[in-house]
N, C-alpha and C positions, 0 to 999 in steps of 0.2 A: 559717427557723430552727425552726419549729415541726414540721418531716416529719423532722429530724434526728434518728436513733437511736440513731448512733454515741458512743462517747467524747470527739470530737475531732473539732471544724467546724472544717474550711478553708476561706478563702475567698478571689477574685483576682479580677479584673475580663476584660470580654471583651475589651480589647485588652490580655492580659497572656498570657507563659507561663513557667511555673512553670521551673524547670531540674530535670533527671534526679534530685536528689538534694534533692527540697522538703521531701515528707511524712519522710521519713528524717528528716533536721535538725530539723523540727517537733518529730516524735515523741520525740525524743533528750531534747529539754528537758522537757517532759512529764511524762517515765518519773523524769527528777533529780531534781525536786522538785513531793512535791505541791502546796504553795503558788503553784504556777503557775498562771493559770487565764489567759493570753495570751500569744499566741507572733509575733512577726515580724521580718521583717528587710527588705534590700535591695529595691526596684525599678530597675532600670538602664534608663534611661529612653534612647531609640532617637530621635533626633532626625534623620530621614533616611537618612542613610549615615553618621551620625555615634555613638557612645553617649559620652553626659554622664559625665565621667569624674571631675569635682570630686571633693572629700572636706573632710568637717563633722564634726568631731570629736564633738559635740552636737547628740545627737537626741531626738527624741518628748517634748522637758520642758516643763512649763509653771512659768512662774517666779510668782515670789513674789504679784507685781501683776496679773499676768495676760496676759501677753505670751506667746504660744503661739510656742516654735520647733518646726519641723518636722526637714528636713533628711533623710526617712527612704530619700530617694534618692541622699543622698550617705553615708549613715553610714560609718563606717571603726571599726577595731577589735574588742574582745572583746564577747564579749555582757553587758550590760549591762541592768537595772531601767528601765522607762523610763514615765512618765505615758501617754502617747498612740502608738499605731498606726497605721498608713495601711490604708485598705480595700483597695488590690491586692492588700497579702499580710498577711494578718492569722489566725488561729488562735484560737480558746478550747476547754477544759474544759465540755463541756457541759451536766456536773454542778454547775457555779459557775456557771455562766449563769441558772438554773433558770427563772422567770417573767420575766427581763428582756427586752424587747424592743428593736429599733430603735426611736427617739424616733418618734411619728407628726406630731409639731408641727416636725417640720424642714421650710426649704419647698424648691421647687426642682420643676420638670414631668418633671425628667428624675436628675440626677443631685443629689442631697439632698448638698450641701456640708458639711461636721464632722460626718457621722453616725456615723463612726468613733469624734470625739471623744466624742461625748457617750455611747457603749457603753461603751469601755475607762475614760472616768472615773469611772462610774458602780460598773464592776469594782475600781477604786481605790478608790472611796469606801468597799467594802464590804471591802476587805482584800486584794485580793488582790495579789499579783505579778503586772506587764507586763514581758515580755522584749524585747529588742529586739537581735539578731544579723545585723551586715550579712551573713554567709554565707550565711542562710534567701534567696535571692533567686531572686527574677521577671525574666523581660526585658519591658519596659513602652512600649508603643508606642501613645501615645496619640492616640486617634483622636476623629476630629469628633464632639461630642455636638448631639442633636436637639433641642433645648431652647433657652433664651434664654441658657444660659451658654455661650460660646462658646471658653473659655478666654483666648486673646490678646486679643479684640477686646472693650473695655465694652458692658456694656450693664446700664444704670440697676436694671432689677427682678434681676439675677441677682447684683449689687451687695448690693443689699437684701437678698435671702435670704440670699448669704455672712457677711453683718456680722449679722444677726438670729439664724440659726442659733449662730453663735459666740457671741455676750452671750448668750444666754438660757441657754446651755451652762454658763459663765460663773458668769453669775449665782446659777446653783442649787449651783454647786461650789464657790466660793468662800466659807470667813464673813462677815461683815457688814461688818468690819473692812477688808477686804482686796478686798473686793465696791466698796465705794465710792471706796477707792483705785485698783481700775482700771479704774471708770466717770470716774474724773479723769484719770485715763492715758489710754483711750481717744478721751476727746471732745476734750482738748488736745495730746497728743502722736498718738498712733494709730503703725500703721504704716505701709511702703509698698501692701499693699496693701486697708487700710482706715483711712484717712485722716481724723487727728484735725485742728486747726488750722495744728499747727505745720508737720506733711507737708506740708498744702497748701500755703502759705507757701515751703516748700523746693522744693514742684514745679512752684508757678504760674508760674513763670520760663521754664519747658520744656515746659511742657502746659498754659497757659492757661486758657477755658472748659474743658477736659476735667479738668481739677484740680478745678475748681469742681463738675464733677456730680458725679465721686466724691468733692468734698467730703460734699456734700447728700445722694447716694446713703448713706454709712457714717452719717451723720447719723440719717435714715431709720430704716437699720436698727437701731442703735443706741434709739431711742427706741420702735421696735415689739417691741424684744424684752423694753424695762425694761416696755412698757404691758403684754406678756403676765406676765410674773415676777410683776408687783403682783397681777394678775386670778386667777391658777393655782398651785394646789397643784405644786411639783416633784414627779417621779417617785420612786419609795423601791425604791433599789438592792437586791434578792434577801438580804439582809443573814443569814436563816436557812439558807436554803441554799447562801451559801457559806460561811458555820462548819460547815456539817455536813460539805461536804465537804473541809473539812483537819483 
């Protein structure tokens, strides 16, 4: 991010490729409005000989309490304002970016889980507009990562860094108000794949002990990332230079 000269960072992962017509569509939104300062759309995720063909009408929002949907590989529809971005296909303004970084407190050996999140909200917090266009699309063929997250298969510490990355994210975006209602959400409800009491509850029937680690695994996390929040200043979103640049 820092060797970046251009107007306009694109960015897509190695097991991704772009379609003939990316930067076009990118740049389209761009040029419309300056208050843009992120642009993505579509991943079309390659499941063998198969491409995932769903469709989610709602994507990249995070609600009220703090329950983050995703979806941004099924999106359908027009382009739309959206909270949150996926890093295969993602875009900023690098005039609005100005000193913001990638979080260095995210954890992960290999692939650092919500670090998308925690950019683009960061971009929210300071004003700006997230687009979100399923036509901007990738073909997305996800491939084996070298690390402890294995994607299908648990494993307790890549648990932990997905649920820690996400509350500390959380924590520092959310008010006070709204912060504690969905550390009450999270430890009691949670979702399916960070597990408050009640998921457990609902999946101990079907996944037994392994319910139970990633009970304790989300747990974990959950409590390493309120002990980092209480200890550390959050990061302060580029707030002057994205007013200068609209």
């Amino acid at each position: 991010m820092a060797a970046v000269t251009g107007d306009i960072v694109s960015i897509t992962d190695d097991d991704a490729a772009p379609r003939p017509d990316w930067l076009a569509s990118i740049n389209a939104h761009f040029l419309k409005d300056t208050a843009v300062v992120g642009v993505g759309g579509r991943d079309w995720i390659h499941q063998g000989n198969q491409i995932l063909d769903a469709s989610r009408p709602i994507v990249g929002q995070l609600q009220w309490f703090g329950r983050v949907i995703g979806n941004h590989h099924l999106g359908v529809g027009e382009p739309r304002e959206v909270d949150i971005l996926k890093g295969v296909n993602m875009s900023f303004r690098t005039q609005a970016i100005g000193e913001l970084h990638f979080d260095q407190r995210m954890r992960g050996t290999g692939a650092q889980v919500h670090f998308e999140m925690a950019f683009t909200l960061a971009l929210k917090r300071a004003g700006g507009k997230i687009i979100y266009d399923p036509q901007i699309a990738v073909d997305h063929y996800p491939a084996q990562r070298f690390d402890e997250d294995q994607r299908h298969n648990f494993n307790a510490i890549a648990q932990i860094n997905l649920v820690h990355n996400e509350t500390l994210i959380l924590l520092e975006h959310l008010p006070p108000l709204r912060r504690t209602i969905f550390l009450l959400w999270a430890i009691i409800i949670g979702t399916r794949d960070c597990y408050g009491f009640l998921q457990w509850l609902r999946f101990f029937p079907s996944q037994s002990q392994l319910a139970t680690r990633k009970l304790i695994a989300s747990l974990q996390g959950r409590w390493q990332a309120y002990q980092q929040f209480q200890t550390q200043n959050p990061l302060k979103p580029p707030l002057t230079q994205l007013q200068n640049s609209n």
